[in-house]
N, C-alpha and C positions, 0 to 999 in steps of 0.2 A: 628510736631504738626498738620499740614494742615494735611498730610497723616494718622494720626492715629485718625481724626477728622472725614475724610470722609469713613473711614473702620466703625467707630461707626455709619455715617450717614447709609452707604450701608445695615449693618448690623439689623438697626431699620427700613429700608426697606422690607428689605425681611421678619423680623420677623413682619409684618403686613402683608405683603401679604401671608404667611401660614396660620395667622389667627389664633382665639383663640386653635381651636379645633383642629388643627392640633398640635401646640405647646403643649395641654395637651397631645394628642396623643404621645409625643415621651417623655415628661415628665415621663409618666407611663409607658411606654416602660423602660427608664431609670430606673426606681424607681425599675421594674421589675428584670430588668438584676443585680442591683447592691443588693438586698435582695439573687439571685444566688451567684455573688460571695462574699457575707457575711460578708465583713471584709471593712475598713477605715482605712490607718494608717496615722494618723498627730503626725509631729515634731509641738511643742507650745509651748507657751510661759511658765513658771517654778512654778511661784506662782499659790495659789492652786486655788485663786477666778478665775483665766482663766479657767482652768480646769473643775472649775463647770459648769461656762456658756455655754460652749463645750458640756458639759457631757451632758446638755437635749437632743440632738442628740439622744442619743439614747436611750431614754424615745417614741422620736416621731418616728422614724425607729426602732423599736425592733428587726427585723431582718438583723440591719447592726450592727455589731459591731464596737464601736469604739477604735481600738487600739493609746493611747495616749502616747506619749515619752517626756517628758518636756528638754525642751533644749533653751538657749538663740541662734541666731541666731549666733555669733560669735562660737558658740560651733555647731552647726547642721553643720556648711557650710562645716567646717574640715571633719567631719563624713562622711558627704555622700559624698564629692570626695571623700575619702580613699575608699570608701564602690564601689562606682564605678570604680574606677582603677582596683579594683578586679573584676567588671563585676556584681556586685549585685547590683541587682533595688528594694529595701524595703519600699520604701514611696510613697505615693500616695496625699500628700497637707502638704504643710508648711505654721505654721502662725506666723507672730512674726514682728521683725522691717522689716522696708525697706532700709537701710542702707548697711548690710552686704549682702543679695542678690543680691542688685544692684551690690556691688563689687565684688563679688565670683560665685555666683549661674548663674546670669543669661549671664556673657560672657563665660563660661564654658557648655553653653547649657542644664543646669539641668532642665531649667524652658519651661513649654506650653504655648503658648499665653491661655488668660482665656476666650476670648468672645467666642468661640466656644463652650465652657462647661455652659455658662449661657442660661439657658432654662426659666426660670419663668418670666416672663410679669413683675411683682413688681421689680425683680431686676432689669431691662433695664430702667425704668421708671427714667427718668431724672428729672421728678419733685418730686419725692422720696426721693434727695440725697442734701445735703448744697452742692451749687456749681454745683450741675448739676453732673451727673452720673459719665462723662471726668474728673470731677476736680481730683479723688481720684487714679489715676494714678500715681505711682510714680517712674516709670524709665523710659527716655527717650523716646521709641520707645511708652510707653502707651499699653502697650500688655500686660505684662507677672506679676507686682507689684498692686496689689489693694488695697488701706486702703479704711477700712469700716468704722473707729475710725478716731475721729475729736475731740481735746478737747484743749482748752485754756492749754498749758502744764508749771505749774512749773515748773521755774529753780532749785531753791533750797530753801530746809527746814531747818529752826535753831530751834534750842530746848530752847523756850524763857523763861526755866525756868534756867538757867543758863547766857543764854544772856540778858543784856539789849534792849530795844527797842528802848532807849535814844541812845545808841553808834552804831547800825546797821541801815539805816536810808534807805538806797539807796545798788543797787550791788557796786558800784563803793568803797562804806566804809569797801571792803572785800579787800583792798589795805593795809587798817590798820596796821601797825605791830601788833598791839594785836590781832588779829587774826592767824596768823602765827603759825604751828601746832596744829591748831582748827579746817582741815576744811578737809574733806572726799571727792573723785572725784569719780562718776564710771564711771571708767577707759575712761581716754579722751585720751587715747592714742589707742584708736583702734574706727570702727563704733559700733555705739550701739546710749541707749541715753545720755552717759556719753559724746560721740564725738557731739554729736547735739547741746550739750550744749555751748559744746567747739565754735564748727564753727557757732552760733547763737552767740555767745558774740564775737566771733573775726570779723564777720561781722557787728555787731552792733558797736563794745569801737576802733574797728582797732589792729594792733599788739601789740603796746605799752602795752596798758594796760593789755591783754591777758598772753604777757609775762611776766609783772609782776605780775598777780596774782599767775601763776605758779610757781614762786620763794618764797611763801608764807609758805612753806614747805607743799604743797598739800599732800595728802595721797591717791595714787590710789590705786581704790578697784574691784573686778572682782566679789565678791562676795557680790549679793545684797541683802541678806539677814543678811549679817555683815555690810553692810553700815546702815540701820536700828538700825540692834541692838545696832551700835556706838553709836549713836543721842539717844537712849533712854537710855543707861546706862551713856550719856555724854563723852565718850571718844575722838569723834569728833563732835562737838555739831552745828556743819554746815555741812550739808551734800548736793552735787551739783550733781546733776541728781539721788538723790534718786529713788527709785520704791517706788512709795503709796502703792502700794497691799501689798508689805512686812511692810510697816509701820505699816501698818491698822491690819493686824495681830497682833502687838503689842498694840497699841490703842482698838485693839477690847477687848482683856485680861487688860486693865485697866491700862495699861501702855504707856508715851510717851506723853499723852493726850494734850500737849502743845508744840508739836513740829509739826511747819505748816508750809504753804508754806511765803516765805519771799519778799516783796516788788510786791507782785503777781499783783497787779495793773498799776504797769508799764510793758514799753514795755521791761525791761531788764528782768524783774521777770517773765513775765504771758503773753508777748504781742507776743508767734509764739504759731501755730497751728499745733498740733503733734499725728502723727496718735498711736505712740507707740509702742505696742505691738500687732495693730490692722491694721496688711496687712498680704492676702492671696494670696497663689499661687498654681499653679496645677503642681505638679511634673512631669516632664518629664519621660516615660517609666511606667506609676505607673501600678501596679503590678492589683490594682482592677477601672478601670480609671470607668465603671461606675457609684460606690462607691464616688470615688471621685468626679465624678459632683453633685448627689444628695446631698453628702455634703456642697458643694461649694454653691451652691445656698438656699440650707437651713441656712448659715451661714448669707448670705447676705439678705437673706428676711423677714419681719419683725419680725416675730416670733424669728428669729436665732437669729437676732440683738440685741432686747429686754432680749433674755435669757441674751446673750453676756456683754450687759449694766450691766442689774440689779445685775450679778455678780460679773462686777470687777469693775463698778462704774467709768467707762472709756462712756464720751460719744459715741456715733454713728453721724455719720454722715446723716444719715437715720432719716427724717424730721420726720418719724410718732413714731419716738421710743425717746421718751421723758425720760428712766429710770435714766439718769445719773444725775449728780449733776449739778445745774442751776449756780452756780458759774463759773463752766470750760466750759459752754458749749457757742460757739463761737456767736458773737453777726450779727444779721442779717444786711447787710451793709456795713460791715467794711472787707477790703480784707487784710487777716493775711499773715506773712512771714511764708514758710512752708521749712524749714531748709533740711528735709527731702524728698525732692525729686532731682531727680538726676539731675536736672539740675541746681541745686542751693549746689552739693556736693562738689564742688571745695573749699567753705570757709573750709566746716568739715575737705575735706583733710588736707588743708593749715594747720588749726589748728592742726588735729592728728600728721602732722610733725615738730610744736614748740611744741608739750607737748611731745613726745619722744625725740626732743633735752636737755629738759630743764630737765625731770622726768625722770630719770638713774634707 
């Protein structure tokens, strides 16, 4: 921590002593070279609202293309080691959780440290960021993992037109026998945010409870756009680390309309702070690296942010980009458990190791 504290001090050093006009200077240089080689390829996150907010990129670079591959993290990390054993380098920036790259990506060497590719002044800008620029670090060394995304994150969503709100009161009433083959998991048996959930309730209730809710006849699910569709035809009409964006697809078409998030006010329902599907990284070897920093830093600076927000309704961490929803969006003051970063992954492991003892 000291050491990755004083590399950011050194770092915001020198980027003042260059000065503004130098910094524009290699920006455009940048912008230059990476309009030459033409092309951006980001692995991201699957649902389409990421996609969109991504997609202004290249409304504002017309001459970079952006090649987008939708993949959840536990599906990219497999890809590109197979892809590199064989010696191919095809991506240039991954965005998605921080869970699976801590575990896969970045001891394997796939990943660059990022501060080297941030060029723009706004992005360095510590009073820019809830928590200060540092806080959105989330692997160990503080190098190579950046969440942009900061939001009050839902545990789980019940579909309260099926359930009482008389008999669901608290998470702890999901112990219930009547509950038992009612309740959808995505996949807590591996990282993702199905696992965050997992190792945020077993840090929170302790074993005990943890393992009994998993004897509940959980249903783990890998497909999150069938965990949705569960909860709105009722087939599992609790759903625990849902994705909103697929919900929202559902609710936007006039369906689901009453399936929300549950006990969101406490600390079990609503009370850690989850970057999501909103951490970037700079691929190691990328194929168009200066492509990939003008990226990089358009994602993270306000304009990118805002695009970023407004389309998946995911807030920002980025104090001047207000688009998301003032309900999730983290309260000034209060320091949240953040489940998600690597120093705090040993519950999630713990947990991922009782839900594959227990979920055959």
């Amino acid at each position: 921590m000291v050491a990755a504290v004083l590399v950011f001090f050194l770092a915001a050093i020198a980027s003042a002593a260059e000065g503004p006009s130098s910094r524009q200077k290699e920006w455009e240089k940048t912008v230059a070279a990476a309009q030459t080689e033409g092309t951006v390829v980001l692995g991201g996150p699957a649902p389409p609202a990421y996609r969109e907010g991504l997609g202004v990129f290249q409304k504002v670079f017309p001459k970079i293309k952006l090649e987008f591959a939708p993949a959840s993290g536990r599906d990219f990390a497999p890809r590109i080691l197979a892809e590199r054993r064989a010696a191919k380098f095809l991506w240039d920036v991954h965005i998605g959780g921080a869970g699976t790259p801590n575990a896969m990506l970045k001891p394997e060497g796939v990943l660059d440290p990022l501060m080297p590719a941030l060029l723009l002044s706004e992005v360095l800008d510590g009073n820019a960021w809830s928590g200060g620029f540092a806080d959105g670090w989330m692997d160990r060394e503080e190098r190579f993992i950046y969440a942009f995304s900061g939001r009050l994150t839902p545990q789980v969503y019940v579909n309260w037109d099926v359930v009482s709100k008389r008999e669901l009161t608290k998470v702890e009433d999901l112990l219930d026998p009547k509950w038992k083959g009612k309740i959808s998991w995505n996949e807590p048996r591996a990282q993702g945010s199905g696992g965050a959930v997992a190792g945020y309730w077993y840090y929170l209730f302790g074993e005990e409870f943890f393992r009994k809710l998993l004897k509940q006849d959980i249903v783990p699910v890998r497909d999150l756009r069938q965990q949705a569709e569960w909860a709105v035809r009722n087939r599992y009409p609790i759903a625990i680390g849902v994705d909103d964006t697929y919900l929202k697809v559902f609710q936007d078409a006039g369906v689901g309309l009453n399936i929300k998030p549950f006990a969101f006010e406490t600390p079990a329902g609503g009370g850690r702070i989850g970057p999501g599907f909103g951490s970037i990284m700079l691929v190691n070897r990328a194929p168009h690296p200066n492509a990939a920093r003008v990226f990089i830093n358009w994602v993270l600076s306000h304009d990118g942010q805002a695009a970023y927000t407004q389309a998946s309704e995911i807030n920002s961490r980025r104090l001047d980009v207000r688009e998301g929803p003032p309900e999730t969006q983290p309260k000034k003051g209060i320091k949240y458990f953040n489940i998600n970063k690597e120093v705090n992954n040993h519950y999630q492991l713990k947990a991922i190791e009782i839900a594959k003892e227990i979920l055959k």
